[in-house]
C-alpha positions in Angstrom: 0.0 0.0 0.0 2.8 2.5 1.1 4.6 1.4 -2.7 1.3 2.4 -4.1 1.3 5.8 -2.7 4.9 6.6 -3.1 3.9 5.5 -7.1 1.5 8.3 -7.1 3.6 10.6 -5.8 6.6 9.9 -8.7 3.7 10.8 -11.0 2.8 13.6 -9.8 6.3 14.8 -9.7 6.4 14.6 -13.3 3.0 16.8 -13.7 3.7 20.1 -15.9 2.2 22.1 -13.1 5.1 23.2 -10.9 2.7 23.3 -8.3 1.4 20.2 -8.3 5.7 19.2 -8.5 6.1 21.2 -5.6 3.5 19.3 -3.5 4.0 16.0 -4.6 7.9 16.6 -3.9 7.4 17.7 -0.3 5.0 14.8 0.0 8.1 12.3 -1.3 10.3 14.0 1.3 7.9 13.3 4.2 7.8 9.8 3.0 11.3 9.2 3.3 11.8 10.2 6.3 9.4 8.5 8.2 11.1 5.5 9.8 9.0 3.0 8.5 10.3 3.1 5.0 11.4 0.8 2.4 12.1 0.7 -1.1 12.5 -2.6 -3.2 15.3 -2.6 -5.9 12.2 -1.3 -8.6 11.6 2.0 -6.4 14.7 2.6 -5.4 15.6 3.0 -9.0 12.5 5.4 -9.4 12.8 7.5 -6.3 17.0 8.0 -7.5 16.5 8.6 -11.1 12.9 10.8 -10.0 14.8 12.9 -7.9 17.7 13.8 -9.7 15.8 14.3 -12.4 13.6 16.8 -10.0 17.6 19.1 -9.2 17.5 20.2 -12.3 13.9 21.3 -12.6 13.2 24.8 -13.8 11.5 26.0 -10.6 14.0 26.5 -8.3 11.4 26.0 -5.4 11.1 21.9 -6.8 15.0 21.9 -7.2 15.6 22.8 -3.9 13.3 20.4 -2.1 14.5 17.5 -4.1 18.0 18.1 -2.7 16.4 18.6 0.9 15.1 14.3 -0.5 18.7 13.5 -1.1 19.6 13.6 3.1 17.2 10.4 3.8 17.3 8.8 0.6 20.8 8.2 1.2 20.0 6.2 4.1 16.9 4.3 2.4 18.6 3.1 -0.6 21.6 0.6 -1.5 24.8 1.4 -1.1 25.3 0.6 -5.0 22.4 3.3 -6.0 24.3 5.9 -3.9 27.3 5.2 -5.9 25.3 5.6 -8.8 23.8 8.5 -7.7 27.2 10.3 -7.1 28.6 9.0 -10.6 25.8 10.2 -12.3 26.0 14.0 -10.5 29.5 13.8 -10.9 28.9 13.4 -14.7 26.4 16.5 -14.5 29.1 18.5 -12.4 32.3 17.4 -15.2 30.3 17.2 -18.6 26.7 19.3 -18.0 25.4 22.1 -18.2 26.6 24.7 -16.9 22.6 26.0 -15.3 22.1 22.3 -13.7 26.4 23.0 -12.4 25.8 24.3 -9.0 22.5 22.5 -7.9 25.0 19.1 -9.4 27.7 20.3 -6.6 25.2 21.1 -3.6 23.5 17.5 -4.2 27.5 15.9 -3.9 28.1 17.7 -1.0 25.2 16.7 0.5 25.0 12.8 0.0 29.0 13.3 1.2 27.6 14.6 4.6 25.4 11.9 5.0 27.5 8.8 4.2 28.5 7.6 7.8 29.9 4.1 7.2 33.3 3.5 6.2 32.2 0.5 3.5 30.0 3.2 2.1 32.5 5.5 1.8 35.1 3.2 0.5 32.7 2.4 -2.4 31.7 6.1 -3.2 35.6 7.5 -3.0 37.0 4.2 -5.2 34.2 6.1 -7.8 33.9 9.5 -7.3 37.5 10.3 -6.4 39.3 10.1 -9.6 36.6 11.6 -11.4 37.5 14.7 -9.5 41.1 14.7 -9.9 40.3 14.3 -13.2 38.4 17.4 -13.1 40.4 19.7 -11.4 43.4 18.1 -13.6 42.1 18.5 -17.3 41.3 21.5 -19.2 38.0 22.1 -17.9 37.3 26.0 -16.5 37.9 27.7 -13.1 35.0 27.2 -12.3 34.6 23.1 -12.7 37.6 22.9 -10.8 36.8 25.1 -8.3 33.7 22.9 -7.8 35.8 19.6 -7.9 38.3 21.1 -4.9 35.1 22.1 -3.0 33.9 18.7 -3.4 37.3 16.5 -2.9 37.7 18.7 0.5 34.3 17.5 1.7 35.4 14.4 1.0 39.4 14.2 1.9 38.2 16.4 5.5 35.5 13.8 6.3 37.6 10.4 4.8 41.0 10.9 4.0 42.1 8.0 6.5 39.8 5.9 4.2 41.7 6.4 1.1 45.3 6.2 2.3 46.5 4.2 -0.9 45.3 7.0 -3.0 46.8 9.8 -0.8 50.3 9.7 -3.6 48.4 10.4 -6.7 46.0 13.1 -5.1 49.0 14.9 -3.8 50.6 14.9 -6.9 48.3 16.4 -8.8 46.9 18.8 -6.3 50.6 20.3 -6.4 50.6 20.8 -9.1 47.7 23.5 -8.9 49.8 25.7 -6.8 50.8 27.0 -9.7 47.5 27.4 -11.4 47.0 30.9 -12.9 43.7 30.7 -11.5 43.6 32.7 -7.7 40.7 30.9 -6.3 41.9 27.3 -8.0 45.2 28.0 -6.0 43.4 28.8 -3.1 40.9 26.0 -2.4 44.2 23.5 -3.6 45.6 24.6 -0.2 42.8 23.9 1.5 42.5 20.3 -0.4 46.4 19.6 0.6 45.6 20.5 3.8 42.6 18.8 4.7 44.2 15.0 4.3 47.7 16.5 5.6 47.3 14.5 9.4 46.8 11.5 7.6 49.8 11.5 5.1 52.7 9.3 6.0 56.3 10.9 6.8 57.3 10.2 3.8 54.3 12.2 1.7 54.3 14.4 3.7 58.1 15.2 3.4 57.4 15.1 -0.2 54.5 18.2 -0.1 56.5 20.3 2.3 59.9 19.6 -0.1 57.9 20.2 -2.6 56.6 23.8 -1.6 60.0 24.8 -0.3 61.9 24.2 -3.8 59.1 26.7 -5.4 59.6 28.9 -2.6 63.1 29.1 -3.3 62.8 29.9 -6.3 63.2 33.7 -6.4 61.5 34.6 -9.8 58.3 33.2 -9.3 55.7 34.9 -9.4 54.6 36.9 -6.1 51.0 35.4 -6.4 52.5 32.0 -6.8 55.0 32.6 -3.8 52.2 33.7 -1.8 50.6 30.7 -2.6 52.8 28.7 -1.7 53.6 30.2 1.9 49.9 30.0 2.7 50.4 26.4 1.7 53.3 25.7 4.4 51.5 27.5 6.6 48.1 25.4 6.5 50.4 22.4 6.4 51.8 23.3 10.0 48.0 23.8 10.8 47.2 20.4 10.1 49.8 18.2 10.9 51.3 20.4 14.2 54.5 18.6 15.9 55.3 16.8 12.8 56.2 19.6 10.7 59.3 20.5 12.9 61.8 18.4 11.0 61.0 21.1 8.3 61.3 24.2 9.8 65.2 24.7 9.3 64.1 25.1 5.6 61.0 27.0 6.0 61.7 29.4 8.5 64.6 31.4 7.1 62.6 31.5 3.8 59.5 33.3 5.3 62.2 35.4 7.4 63.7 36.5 4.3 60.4 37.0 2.1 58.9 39.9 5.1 62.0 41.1 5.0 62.6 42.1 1.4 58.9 42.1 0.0 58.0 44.9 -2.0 56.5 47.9 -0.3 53.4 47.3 -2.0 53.3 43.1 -1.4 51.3 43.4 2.3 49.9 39.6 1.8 53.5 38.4 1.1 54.3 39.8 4.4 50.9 39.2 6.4 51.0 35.3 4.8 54.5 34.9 5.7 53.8 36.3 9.6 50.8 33.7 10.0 52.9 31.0 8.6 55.6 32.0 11.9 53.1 32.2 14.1 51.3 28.7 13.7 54.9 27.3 13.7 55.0 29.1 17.3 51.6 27.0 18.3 52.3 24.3 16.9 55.7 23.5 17.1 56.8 24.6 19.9 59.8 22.4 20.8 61.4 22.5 17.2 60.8 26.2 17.1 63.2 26.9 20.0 66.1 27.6 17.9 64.1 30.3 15.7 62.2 32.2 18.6 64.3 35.3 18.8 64.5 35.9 15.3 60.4 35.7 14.8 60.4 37.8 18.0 62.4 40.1 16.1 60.6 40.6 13.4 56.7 40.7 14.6 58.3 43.8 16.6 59.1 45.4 13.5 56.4 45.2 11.5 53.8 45.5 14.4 54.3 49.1 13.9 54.4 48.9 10.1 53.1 51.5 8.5 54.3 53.0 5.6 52.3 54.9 4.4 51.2 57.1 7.4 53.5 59.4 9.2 52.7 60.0 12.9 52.8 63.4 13.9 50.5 62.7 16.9 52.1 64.6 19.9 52.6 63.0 23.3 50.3 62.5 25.6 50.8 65.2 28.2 50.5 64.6 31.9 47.2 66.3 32.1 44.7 64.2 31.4 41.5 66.6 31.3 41.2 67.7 28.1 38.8 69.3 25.9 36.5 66.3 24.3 36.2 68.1 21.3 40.0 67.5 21.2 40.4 63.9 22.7 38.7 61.8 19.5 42.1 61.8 17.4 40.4 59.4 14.9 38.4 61.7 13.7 41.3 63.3 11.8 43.1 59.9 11.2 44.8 59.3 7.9 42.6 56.4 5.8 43.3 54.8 2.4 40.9 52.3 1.3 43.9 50.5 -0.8 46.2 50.5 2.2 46.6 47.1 3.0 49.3 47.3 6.1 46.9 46.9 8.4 47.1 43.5 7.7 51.0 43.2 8.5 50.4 44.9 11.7 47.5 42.8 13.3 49.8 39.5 11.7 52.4 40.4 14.0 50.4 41.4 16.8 49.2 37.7 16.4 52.3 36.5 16.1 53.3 38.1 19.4 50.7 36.2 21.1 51.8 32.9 20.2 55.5 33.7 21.7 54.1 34.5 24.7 51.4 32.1 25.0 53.7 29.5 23.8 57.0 30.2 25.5 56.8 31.2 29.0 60.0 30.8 29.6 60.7 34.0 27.3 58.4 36.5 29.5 61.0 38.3 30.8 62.4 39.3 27.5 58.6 39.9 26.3 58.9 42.9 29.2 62.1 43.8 28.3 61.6 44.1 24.1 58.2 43.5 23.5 55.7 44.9 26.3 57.1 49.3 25.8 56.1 48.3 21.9 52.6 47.2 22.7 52.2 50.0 24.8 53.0 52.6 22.0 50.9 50.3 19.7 47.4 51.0 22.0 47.7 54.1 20.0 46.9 52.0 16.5 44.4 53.7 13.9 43.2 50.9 12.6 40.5 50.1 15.1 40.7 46.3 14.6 44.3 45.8 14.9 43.6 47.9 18.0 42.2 45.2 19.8 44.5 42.5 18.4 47.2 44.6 20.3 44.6 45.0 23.2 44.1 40.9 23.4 48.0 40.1 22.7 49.3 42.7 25.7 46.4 41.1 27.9 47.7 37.3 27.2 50.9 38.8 28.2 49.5 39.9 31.4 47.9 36.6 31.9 51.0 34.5 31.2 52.6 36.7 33.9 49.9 36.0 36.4 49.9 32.0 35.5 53.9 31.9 35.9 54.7 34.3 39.1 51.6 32.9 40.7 52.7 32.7 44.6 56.0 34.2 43.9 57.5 37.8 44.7 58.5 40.4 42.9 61.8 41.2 44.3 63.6 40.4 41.7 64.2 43.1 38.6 64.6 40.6 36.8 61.4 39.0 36.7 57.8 39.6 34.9 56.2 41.0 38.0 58.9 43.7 38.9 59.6 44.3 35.0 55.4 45.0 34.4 55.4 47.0 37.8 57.9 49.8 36.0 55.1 49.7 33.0 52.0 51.1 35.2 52.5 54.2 35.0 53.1 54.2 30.6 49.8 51.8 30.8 47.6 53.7 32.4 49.0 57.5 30.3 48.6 54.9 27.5 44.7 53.6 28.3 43.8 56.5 29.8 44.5 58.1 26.1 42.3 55.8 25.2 39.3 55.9 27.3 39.0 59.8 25.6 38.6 57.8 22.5 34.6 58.3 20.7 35.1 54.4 20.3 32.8 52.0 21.8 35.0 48.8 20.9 37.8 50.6 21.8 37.0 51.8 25.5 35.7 48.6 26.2 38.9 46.7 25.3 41.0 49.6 27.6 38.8 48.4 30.2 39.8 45.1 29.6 43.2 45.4 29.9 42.7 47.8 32.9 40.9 44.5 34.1 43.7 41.9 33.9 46.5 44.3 35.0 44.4 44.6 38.6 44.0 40.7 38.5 47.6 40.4 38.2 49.0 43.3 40.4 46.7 44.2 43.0 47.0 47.5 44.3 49.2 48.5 41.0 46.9 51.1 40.6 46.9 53.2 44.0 48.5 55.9 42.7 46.7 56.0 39.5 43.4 55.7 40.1 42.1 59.1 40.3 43.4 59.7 36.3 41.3 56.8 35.6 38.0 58.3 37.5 37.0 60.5 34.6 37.0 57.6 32.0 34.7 55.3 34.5 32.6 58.4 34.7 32.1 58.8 30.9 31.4 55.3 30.3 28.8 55.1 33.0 27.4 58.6 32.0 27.5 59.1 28.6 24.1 58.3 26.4 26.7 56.7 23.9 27.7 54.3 26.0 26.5 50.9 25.1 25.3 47.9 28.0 28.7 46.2 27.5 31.2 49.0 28.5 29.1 49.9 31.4 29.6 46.2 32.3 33.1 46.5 31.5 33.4 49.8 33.4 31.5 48.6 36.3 33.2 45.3 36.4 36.9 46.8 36.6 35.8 49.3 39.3 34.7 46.5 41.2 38.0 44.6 41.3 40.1 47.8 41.5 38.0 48.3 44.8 38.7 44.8 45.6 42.1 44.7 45.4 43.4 48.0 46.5 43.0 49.9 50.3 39.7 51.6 50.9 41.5 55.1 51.3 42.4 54.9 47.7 39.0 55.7 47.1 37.6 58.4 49.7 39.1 61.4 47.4 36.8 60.1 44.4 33.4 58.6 46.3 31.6 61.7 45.3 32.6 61.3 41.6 31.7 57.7 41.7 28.8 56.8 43.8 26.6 58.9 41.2 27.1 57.0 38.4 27.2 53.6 40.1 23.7 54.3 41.4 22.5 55.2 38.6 23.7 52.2 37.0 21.5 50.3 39.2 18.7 51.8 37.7 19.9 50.7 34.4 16.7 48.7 31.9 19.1 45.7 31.3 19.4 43.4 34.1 23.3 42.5 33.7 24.5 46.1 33.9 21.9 46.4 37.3 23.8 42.9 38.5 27.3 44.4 38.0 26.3 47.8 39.6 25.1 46.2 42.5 27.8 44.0 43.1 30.1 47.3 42.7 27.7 48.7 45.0 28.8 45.9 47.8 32.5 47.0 47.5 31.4 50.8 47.7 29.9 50.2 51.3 33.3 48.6 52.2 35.4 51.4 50.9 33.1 54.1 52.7 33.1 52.0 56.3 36.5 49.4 56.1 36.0 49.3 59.6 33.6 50.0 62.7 36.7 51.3 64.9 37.9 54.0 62.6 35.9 56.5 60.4 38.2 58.0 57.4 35.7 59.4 55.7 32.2 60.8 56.6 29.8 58.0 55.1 26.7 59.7 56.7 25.8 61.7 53.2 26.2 58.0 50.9 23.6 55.9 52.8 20.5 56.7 52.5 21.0 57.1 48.5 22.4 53.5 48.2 19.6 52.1 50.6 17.1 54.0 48.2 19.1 52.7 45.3 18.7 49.3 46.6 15.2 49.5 48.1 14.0 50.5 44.4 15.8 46.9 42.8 14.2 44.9 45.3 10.7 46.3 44.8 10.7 46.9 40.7 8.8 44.0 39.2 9.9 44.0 35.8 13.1 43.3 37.0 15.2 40.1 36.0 15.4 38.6 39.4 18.2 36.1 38.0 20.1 38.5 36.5 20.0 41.0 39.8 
């Protein structure tokens, strides 16, 4: 009886109404995925050729639901009618035409996402894999191949263990696309290479990376072609972490030199050859040893790369109230649409992360070279890059705290002492810019404000009152977004936390405005942070019952009212609070 119905439905789906095909199409796809069922070898053959006849009908409504049919069909049919299934898209992909191209690819990758048994895959990829070497080898166009390399890094990401004995011939002739004259042929090779890389024997492997090295040595290529071809070691280390340090005596100096002597106008050259260096920091990090100081080296130069702008900003001067009018800088900032440097910069700002995430043995040095750079860098135009500096100068602060934890800081030699002598140029530095009209950007300031305190408590007892106008702004201003007043709010708390109530008594006044105000806030996570800020604001104003430092009287019955009105507003978020 079920057969019956599922025959009228494969009628229907033939109908010239492209209504009628759109119904009876979704009525084939609730069919197939009930659990209950089953096709003999007659309607299997049906439903497969039915509903690859249905991708390429001229309603793109039909087309699309008969792909959505593919997902359970898979699972209800032979694994011989899959294969044929995939041979018979692949044939539409390689030879048809070029409207029915892309519905041909999305069907692939979809059966591909739904084979889950490896004697099922076995007998797809003995089929379907040469076919697409074939058709990223041949003449056929960019965009045939580009749909093959999509399709073959479905496949190599979800199976290359599978197909281990063909590993040699794929490699083979995806290297030799590297040099295609096509960009986005080159690019999606990497990807291919890459995707199977873990699996590759030493031996393969050594033959790819040897491979890519000899064309990067060769010095009249092509600056597409070498870019290419550093991206390539670089997702190579990626993939296959430990095991590309045997390589790295090669590989390193050649990146080295290609930043180094790049064209003013090659940025990617430079950018790929950083990210290359930096996922050789992450993820070789015992082979690397030898080569540490020299990538140190050069992320410090070109994290201030910047050719085309000349910085004529002035020094920050030692007072800190300023005219706002005058404080947003950016709004006079030099901009270039075609100015890639950007791109160097925030590539070595990366790359500084991984030394110090990766080698804490180096922190020390990190103060002494790298931490007065990142400083000077919080004054990057380029907003993103900004907080790439932001995050790498805050893993150095964490690093330091994970190290030192439960030691001193007696020595001048180590982290602690050596970040002590850089309060005082961080906070001139953040405080710069907190004045900033940028949302993003105060909020990362606050961040890094944040992590200092965690690390040195009570760094910031003779600093704090240059940061009191920037915590009032954020809490104040009607620009200010939900997530710097939490960030705000959230540093004040732990400053208050960390350092001695009397740090605070010049500054109450200032503060306990907007903090109770905050409490008042419509969304529930800046009232929750105010109030726990609130908790450390009655312990500054009475430390103690013995002593009175400061006349508390004035502050209590506006944070009991403050309080009072929390507790007794229904509309508000009771978890959150």
């Amino acid at each position: 009886m079920a057969n019956m119905n599922i025959t009228g439905i494969l009628e229907k789906m033939t109908g010239k109404d492209k209504d009628y095909r759109y119904m009876a199409t979704s009525d084939l796809l609730s069919e197939l995925n009930k659990e209950s069922f089953k096709a003999d070898q007659d309607l299997e053959s049906k439903l497969t050729n039915i509903v690859l006849q249905q991708l390429e009908d001229a309603s793109g409504d039909v087309s699309g639901l008969a792909v959505k049919c593919l997902a359970p069909l898979v699972k209800k049919v032979s694994k011989d009618r899959v294969v044929e299934m995939t041979d018979k898209l692949c044939d539409k992909l390689l030879n048809g035409k070029e409207q029915h191209r892309d519905i041909a690819s999305i069907a692939l990758k979809t059966i591909i996402v739904e084979v889950t048994t490896a004697s099922l895959s076995e007998k797809i990829l003995v089929s379907l894999s040469p076919q697409l070497i074939s058709g990223v080898t041949s003449g056929k166009s960019a965009e045939i191949k580009c749909e093959c390399l999509d399709i073959l890094g479905d496949v190599l990401h979800r199976f290359g263990n599978v197909i281990t004995k063909d590993h040699a011939f794929m490699l083979t002739a995806l290297l030799t696309q590297l040099s295609s004259t096509q960009a986005s042929v080159r690019k999606k090779s990497v990807t291919c290479i890459a995707s199977p890389a873990p699996c590759l024997s030493d031996d393969l492997l050594a033959k790819a990376t040897s491979e890519v090295v000899q064309l990067l040595k060769n010095k009249r290529a092509k600056s597409e072609i070498t870019r290419t071809n550093i991206q390539m070691i670089g997702a190579l280390s990626r993939s296959v972490g430990y095991r590309f340090g045997p390589h790295l005596a090669e590989a390193v100096p050649l990146l080295i030199s290609y930043c180094t002597s790049a064209s003013e106008n090659d940025e990617e050259l430079r950018e790929y050859s950083l990210q290359a260096l930096e996922s050789f920091m992450l993820r070789c990090p015992r082979d690397i040893s030898p080569y540490c100081d020299g990538i140190l080296n050069l992320a410090l130069e070109y994290v201030s790369y910047d050719p085309n702008y000349t910085d004529s900003m002035e020094e920050d001067t030692d007072d800190e109230v300023q005219d706002e009018e005058d404080d947003d800088e950016s709004a006079n900032e030099y901009t270039d649409d075609e100015d890639a440097s950007w791109k160097v910069r925030r590539a070595s700002a990366k790359c500084l992360s991984a030394i110090i995430v990766s080698r804490p043995q180096m922190l020390s040095k990190m103060y002494q070279e790298a931490c007065p750079k990142l400083i000077d860098r919080f004054r990057e135009r380029e907003e993103n890059v900004k907080m790439d500096i932001f995050n790498t100068f805050i893993e150095l602060l964490r690093q330091t705290g994970n190290v030192t934890k439960g030691q001193g800081d007696i020595d001048e030699s180590s982290p602690r002492w050596l970040l002590k002598q850089e309060v005082p140029k961080v906070v001139k530095s953040i405080n710069r810019q907190l004045r900033e009209k940028s949302i993003k950007t105060k909020v990362g300031a606050f961040s890094v404000l944040k992590e200092l305190v965690v690390v040195l408590p009570d760094c910031l007892a003779d600093h704090f009152g240059s940061l009191v106008p920037g915590i009032e702004k954020a809490l104040n201003d009607k620009s200010s977004t939900s997530n710097l007043k939490i960030e705000a709010l959230a540093f004040t708390r732990i400053v208050m936390a960390s350092h001695s109530p009397s740090v605070f008594h010049p500054y109450i006044q200032a503060l306990s405005g907007p903090i109770l105000s905050a409490m008042g806030d419509r969304y529930y996570k800046v009232t929750a942070e105010a109030l726990r800020v609130c908790g450390e604001l009655v312990r500054v104003l009475r430390p103690n019952f013995e002593a009175r430092s400061i006349d508390f009287r004035p502050y209590i019955s506006p944070i009991y009212k403050a309080i009072l009105g929390r507790l007794v507003n229904q509309d508000q978020d009771q978890a959150g609070s």
